[in-house]
C-alpha positions as CSV (number, residue, x, y, z in Angstrom):
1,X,0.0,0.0,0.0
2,X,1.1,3.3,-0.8
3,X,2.2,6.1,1.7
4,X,-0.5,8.0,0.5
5,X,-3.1,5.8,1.3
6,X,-1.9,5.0,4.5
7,X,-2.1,9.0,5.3
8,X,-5.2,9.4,3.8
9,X,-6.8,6.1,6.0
10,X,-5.3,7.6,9.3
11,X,-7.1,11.1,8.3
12,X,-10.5,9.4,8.1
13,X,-10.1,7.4,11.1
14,X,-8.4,10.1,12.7
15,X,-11.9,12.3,11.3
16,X,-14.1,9.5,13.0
17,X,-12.6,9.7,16.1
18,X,-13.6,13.3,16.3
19,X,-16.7,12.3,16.2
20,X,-16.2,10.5,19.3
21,X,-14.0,12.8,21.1
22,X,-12.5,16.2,21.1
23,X,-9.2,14.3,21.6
24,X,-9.3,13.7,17.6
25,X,-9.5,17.5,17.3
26,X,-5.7,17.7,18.4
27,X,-4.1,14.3,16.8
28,X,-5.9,15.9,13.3
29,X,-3.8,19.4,13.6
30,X,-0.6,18.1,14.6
31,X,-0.8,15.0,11.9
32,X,-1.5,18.3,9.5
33,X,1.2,20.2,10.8
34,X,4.1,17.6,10.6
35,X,2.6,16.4,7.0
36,X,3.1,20.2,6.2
37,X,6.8,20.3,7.2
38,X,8.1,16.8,6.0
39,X,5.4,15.2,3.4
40,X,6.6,11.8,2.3
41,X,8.3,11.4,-0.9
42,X,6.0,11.0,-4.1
43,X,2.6,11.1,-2.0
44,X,-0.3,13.5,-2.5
45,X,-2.9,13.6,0.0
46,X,-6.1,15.8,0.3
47,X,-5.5,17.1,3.8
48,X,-8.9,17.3,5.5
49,X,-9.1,20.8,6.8
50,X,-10.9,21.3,10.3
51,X,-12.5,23.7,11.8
52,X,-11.2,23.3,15.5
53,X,-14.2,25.9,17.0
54,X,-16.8,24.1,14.8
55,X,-15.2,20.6,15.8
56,X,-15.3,20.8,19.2
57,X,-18.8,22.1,19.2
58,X,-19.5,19.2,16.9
59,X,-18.1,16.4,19.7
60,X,-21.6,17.0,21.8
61,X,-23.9,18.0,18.9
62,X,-22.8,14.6,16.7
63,X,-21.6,16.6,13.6
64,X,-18.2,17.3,11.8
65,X,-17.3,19.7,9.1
66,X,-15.0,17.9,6.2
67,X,-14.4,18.8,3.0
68,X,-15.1,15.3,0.7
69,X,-11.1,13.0,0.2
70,X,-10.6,11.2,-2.7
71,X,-8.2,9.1,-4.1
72,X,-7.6,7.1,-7.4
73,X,-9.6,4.2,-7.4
74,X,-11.4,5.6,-3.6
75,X,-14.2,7.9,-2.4
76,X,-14.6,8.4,1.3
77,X,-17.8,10.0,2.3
78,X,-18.0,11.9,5.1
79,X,-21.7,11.4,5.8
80,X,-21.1,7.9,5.7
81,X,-19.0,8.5,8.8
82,X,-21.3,10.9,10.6
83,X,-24.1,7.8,10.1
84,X,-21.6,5.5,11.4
85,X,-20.8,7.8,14.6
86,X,-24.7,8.4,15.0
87,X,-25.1,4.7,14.7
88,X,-22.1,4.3,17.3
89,X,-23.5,7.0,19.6
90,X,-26.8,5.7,19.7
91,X,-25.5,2.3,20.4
92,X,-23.1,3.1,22.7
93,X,-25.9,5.0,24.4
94,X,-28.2,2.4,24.6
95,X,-25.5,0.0,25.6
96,X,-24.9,2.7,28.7
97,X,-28.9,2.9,29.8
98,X,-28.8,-0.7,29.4
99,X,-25.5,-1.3,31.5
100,X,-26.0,1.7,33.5
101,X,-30.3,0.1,34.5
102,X,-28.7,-3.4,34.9
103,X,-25.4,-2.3,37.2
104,X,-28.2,-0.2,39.1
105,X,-30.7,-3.0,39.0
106,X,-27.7,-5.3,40.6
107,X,-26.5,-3.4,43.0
108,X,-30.0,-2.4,44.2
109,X,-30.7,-6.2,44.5
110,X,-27.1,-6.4,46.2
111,X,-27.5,-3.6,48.4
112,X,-31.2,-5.2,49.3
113,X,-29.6,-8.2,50.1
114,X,-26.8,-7.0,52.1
115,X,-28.8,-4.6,54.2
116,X,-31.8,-7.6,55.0
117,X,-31.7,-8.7,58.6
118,X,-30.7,-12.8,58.8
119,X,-33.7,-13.9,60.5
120,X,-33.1,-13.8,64.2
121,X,-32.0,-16.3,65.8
122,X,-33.8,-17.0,69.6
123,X,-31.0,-18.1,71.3
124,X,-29.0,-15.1,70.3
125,X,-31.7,-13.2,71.8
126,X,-31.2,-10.7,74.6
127,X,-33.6,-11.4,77.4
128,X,-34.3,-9.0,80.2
129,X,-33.3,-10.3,83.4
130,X,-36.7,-10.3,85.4
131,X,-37.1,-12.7,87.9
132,X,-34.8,-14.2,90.6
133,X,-33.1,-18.3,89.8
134,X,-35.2,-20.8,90.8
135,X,-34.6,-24.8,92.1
136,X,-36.4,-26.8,89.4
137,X,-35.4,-29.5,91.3
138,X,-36.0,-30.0,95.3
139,X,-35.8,-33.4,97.4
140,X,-34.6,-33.5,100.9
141,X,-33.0,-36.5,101.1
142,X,-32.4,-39.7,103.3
143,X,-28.8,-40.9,103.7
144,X,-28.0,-44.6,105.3
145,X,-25.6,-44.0,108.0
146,X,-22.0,-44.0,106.5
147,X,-23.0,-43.2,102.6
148,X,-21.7,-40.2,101.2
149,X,-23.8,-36.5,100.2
150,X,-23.6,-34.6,97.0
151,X,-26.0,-32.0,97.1
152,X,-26.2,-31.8,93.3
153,X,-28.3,-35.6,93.7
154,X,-31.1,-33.9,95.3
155,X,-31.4,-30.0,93.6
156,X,-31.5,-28.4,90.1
157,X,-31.4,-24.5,89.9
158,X,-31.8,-22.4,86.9
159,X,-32.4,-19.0,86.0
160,X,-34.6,-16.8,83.0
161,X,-31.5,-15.5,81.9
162,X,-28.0,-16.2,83.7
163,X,-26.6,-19.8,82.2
164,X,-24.2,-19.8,85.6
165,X,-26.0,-19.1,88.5
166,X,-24.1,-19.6,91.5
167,X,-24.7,-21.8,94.6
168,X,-24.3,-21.6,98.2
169,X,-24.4,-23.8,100.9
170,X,-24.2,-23.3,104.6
171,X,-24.2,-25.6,107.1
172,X,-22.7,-29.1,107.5
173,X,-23.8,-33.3,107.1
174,X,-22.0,-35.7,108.9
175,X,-23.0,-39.0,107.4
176,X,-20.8,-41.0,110.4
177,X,-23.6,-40.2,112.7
178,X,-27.5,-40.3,112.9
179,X,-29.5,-37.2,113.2
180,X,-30.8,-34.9,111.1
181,X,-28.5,-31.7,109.2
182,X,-30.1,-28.2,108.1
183,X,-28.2,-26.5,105.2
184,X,-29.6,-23.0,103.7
185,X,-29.1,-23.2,100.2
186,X,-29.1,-19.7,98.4
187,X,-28.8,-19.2,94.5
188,X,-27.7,-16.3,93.0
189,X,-27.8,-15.0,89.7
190,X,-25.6,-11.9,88.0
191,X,-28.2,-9.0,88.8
192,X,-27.7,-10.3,92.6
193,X,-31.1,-12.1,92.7
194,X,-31.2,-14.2,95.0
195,X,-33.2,-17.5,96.5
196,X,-32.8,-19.1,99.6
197,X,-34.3,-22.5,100.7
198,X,-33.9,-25.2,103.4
199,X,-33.5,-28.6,103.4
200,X,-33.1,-30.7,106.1
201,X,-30.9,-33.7,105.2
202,X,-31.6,-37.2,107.4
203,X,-28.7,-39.6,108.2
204,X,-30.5,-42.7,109.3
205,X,-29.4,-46.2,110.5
206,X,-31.8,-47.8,107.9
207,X,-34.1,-46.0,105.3
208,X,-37.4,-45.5,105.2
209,X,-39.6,-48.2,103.0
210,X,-41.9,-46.9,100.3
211,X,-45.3,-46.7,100.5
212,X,-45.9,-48.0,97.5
213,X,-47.0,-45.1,95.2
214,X,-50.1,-43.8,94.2
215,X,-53.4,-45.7,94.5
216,X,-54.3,-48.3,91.7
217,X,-57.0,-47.0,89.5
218,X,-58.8,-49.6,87.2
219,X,-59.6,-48.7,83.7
220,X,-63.1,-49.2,84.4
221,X,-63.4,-46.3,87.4
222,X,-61.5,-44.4,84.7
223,X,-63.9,-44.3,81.5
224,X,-66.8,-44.2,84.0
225,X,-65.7,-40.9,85.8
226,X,-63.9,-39.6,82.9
227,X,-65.7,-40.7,79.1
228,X,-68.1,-38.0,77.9
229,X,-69.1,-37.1,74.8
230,X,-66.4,-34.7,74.7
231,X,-63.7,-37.0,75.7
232,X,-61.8,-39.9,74.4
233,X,-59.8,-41.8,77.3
234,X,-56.5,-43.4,76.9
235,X,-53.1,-44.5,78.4
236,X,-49.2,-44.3,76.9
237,X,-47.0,-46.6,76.8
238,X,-43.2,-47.1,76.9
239,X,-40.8,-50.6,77.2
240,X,-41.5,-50.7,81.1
241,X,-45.1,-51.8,80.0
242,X,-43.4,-55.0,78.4
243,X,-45.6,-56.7,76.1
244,X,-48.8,-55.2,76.1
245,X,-52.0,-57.1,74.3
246,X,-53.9,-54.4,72.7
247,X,-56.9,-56.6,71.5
248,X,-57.8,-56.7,75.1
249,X,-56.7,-52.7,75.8
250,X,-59.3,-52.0,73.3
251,X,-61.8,-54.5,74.4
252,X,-61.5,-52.8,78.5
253,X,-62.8,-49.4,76.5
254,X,-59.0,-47.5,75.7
255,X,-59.6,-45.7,72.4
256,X,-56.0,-44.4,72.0
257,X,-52.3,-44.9,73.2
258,X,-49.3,-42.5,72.8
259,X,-46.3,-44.5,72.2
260,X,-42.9,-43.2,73.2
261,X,-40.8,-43.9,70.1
262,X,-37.1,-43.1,71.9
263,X,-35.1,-40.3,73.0
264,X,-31.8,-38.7,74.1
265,X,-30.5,-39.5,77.0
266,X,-26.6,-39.0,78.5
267,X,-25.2,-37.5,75.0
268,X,-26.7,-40.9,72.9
269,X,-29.7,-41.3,71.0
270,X,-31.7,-44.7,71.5
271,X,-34.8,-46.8,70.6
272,X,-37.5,-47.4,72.8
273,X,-37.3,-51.3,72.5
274,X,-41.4,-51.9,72.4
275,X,-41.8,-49.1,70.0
276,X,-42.2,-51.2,66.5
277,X,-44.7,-53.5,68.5
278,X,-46.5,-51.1,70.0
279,X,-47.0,-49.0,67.0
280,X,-47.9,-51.6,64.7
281,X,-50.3,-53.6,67.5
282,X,-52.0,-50.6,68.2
283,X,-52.6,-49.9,64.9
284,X,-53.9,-53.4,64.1
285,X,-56.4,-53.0,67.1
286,X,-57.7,-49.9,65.7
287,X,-56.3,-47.4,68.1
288,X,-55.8,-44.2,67.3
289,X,-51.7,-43.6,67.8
290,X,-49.3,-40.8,68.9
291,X,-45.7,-40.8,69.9
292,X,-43.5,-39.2,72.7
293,X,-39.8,-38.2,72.1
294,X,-38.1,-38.1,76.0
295,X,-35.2,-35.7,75.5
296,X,-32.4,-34.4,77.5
297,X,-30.9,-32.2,75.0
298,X,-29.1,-28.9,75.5
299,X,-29.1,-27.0,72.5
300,X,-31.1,-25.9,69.3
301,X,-29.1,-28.2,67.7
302,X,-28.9,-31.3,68.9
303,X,-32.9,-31.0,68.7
304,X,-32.8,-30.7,65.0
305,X,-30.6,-34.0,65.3
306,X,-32.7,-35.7,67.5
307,X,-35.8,-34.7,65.1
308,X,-34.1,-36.2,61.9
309,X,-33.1,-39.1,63.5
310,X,-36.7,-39.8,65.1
311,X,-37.9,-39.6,61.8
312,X,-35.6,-42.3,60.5
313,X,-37.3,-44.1,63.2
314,X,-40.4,-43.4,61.9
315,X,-40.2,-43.8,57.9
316,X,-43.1,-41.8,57.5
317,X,-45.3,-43.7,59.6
318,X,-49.0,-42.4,59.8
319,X,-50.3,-40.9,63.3
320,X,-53.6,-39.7,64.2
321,X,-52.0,-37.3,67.5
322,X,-48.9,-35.2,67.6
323,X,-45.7,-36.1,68.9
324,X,-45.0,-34.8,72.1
325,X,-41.5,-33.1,73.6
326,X,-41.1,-35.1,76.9
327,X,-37.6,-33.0,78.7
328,X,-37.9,-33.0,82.8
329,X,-34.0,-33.1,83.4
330,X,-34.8,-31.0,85.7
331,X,-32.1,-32.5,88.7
332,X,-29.2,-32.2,86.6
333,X,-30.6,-28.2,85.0
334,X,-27.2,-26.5,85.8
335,X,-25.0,-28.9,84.1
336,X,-26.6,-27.8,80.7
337,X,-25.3,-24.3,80.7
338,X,-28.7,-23.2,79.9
339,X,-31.1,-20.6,81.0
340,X,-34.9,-21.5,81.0
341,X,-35.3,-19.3,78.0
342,X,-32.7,-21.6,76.3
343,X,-34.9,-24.7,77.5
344,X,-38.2,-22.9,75.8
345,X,-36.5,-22.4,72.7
346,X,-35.4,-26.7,72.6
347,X,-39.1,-27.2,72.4
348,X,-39.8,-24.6,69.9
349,X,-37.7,-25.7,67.6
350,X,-38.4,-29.5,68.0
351,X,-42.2,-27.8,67.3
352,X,-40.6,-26.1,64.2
353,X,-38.4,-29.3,63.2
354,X,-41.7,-31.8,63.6
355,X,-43.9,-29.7,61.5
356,X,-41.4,-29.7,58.6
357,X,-41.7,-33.4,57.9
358,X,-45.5,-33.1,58.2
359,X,-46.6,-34.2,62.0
360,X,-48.5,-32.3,64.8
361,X,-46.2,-31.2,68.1
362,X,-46.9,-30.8,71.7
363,X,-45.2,-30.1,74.8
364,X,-45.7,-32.5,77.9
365,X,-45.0,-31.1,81.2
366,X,-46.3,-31.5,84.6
367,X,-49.1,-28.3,85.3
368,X,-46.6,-26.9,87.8
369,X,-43.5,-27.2,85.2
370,X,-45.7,-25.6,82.5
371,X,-46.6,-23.1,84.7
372,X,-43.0,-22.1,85.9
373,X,-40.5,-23.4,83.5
374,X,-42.2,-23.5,80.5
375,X,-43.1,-20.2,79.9
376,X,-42.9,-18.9,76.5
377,X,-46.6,-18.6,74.3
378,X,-47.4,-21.8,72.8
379,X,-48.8,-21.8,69.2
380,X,-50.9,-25.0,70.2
381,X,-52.5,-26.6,73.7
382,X,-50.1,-28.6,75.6
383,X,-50.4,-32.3,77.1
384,X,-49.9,-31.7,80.8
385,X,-49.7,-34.2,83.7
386,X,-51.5,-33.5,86.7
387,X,-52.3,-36.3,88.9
388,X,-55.6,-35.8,90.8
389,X,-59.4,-36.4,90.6
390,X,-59.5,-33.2,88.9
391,X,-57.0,-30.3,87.1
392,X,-57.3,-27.0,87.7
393,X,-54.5,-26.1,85.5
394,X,-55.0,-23.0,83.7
395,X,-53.6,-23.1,80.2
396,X,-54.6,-24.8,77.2
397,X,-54.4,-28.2,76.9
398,X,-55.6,-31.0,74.7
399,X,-54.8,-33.4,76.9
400,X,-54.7,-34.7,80.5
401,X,-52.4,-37.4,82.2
402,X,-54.6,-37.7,85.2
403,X,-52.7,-40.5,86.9
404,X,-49.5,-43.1,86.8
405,X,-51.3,-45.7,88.6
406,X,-53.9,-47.2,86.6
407,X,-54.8,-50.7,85.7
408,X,-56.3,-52.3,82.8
409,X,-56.5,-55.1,81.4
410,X,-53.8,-56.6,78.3
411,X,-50.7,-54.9,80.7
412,X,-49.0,-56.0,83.4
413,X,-48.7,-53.4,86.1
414,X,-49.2,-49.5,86.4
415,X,-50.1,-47.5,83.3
416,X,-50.3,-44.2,82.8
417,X,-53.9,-42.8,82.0
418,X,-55.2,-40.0,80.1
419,X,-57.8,-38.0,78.9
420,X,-58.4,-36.6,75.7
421,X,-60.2,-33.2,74.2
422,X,-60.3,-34.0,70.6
423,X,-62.8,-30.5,70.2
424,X,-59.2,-28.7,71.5
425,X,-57.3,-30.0,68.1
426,X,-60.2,-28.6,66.0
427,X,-57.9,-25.4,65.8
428,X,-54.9,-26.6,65.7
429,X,-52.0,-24.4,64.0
């Protein structure tokens, strides 16, 4: 190619470029000026003349002033160029809405996600200390002469918000003789709440024979004081009932069992060993089913363990009641390194856990332990033990174990009895 053409092809582009920036202006007058001063041998070249007032108005207005460049055997056209430079601005300007709407779009969306809140997480929560620690667990004991004392056998102490509450003891037990010991136990929390209680510890020669438990209550007494037309009666069951023959459980008037299915207890999960022929007898006998989990577990997370691995337990297993929390650890409390807010949130999120895979949740509790410990709103009625002739228990329950003595035919031994509000399950959540 020619040294001509070559000039002449840096020209146009040079003229283009113009179009696109007022830098072109000045590459264009000093390409003209050293071309002026030392041309190339044997070249001609139509030197595009520009207008440097006219040009640099032109950068933001889109048009150039050029006289027309030709060549032997070439025509450039100017307007060609000008259409090429609208086509490039009008591109180039769409390309920037678009990029400009899309990196605004994205970093909207980014900043959106950045600034929402992670969901909150309960046990992260910041509770207000309001109440003074508590003993969730209280039995003054009887030592044999010459056995040793731990105190921590015989209490449990917790508080709504401290996870280390501190304990002290005055006073002395001298297991080498026979008498009776008073210590003053006093629990303390971080705001300086405190509780003080008593217990009079007895050292005796040989200890004292139980009575024998609670009267026996026969199934019969039961459905007659306690079968309405709003009530279903029942009993639940667990491997210290042994084989149990639920053709005649049904036949003495039981119309539905809740089956503990296993648990955690001491840091290992287990199977309740009666569990697969319970549920399946009961079934066959046409009563209507629901489970128990007993757990002893200190943490959020080793809930949602203990939930995945009762449902490989249950392998989707069809149950016409919920499955119930069952935790009363209550003697060892303070070895969890919990407060009882932390112990509310275990059941929640077994509650949470359950009703992912499909199944109803309850809580079971004693009526005092619901009343004291448990005290976070439930989203449904709780099953709640209260052994008596009647409850006067004042939350919302479903269902009531009224005693752990009863006797019915098809089991060996004491059962425990309940009583059943199916009306109260109409509205469950």
């Amino acid at each position: 190619m020619s040294m001509k053409k070559i000039y002449r092809n840096i020209l146009i582009t040079v003229a283009v470029l113009t179009l696109l920036s007022g830098i072109g202006v000045l590459l264009c007058i000093l390409l003209k000026e050293t071309w002026e001063k030392d041309p190339p041998e044997n070249s001609a070249v139509n030197v595009i003349s520009i207008d440097t007032t006219t040009a640099s108005a032109g950068v933001s207005s889109g048009l150039v002033s050029a006289s027309d460049s030709t060549s032997t055997g070439d025509k450039t056209d100017i307007s060609s160029a000008s259409e090429s430079e609208t086509s490039t601005e009008t591109s180039a300007e769409t390309s920037t809405e678009t990029s400009t709407e899309t990196s605004t779009e994205t970093s909207t969306e980014t900043s959106a996600q950045q600034e929402a809140p992670e969901p909150e997480d309960p046990s992260e929560k910041v509770w207000e200390d309001l109440a003074a620690p508590v003993f969730v667990s209280f039995k003054a004991p009887e030592i044999k002469v010459g056995n040793s004392f731990d105190i921590h056998k015989y209490i449990g102490y917790a508080d709504d918000v401290d996870r280390e509450v501190d304990l002290k003891v005055e006073g002395k037990v001298d297991t080498s003789k026979v008498g009776t010991y008073t210590l003053n136990l006093t629990i303390t929390d971080d705001t300086g709440k405190s509780t003080v209680k008593k217990m009079d510890v007895k050292v005796v020669n040989e200890l004292s024979k139980s009575s024998g438990g609670s009267e026996k209550e026969q199934f019969s007494d039961f459905v007659k004081n306690y079968k309405t037309d709003e009530t279903m009666v029942g009993i639940d069951v667990s491997r210290w009932q042994m084989d149990v023959n639920y053709d005649k459980v049904k036949a003495a008037g039981c119309e539905f069992v809740m089956i503990r299915i296993g648990g955690f207890d001491s840091g290992d999960f287990f199977v309740d060993k009666s569990y697969a022929n319970n549920i399946r007898d009961a079934k066959a006998a046409g009563l209507k089913v629901g489970l128990y989990w007993y757990g002893e577990e200190g943490s959020p997370e080793q809930v949602k363990r203990s939930v995945q691995y009762l449902m490989d337990i249950l392998k989707g297993e069809s149950l016409d009641l919920p499955i119930a929390y069952n935790w009363e650890d209550y003697r060892n409390f303070e070895n969890y390194g919990m407060n009882l807010h932390d112990l509310n949130i275990c059941y929640e999120t077994f509650e949470q856990e359950i009703e992912k895979h499909g199944y109803m949740a309850c809580l079971y509790a004693s009526a005092g332990s619901h009343n004291r410990y448990w005290t976070h709103e439930k989203k449904n009625p709780v099953w709640m033990a209260h052994y008596a002739k009647e409850t006067n228990y004042p939350g919302n329950y479903f269902m009531w174990q009224h005693s752990s003595a009863g006797r019915i035919d098809g089991i060996n031994g004491d059962v425990d009895l309940d009583v059943f509000y199916p009306d109260k399950m109409k509205d469950w959540k």
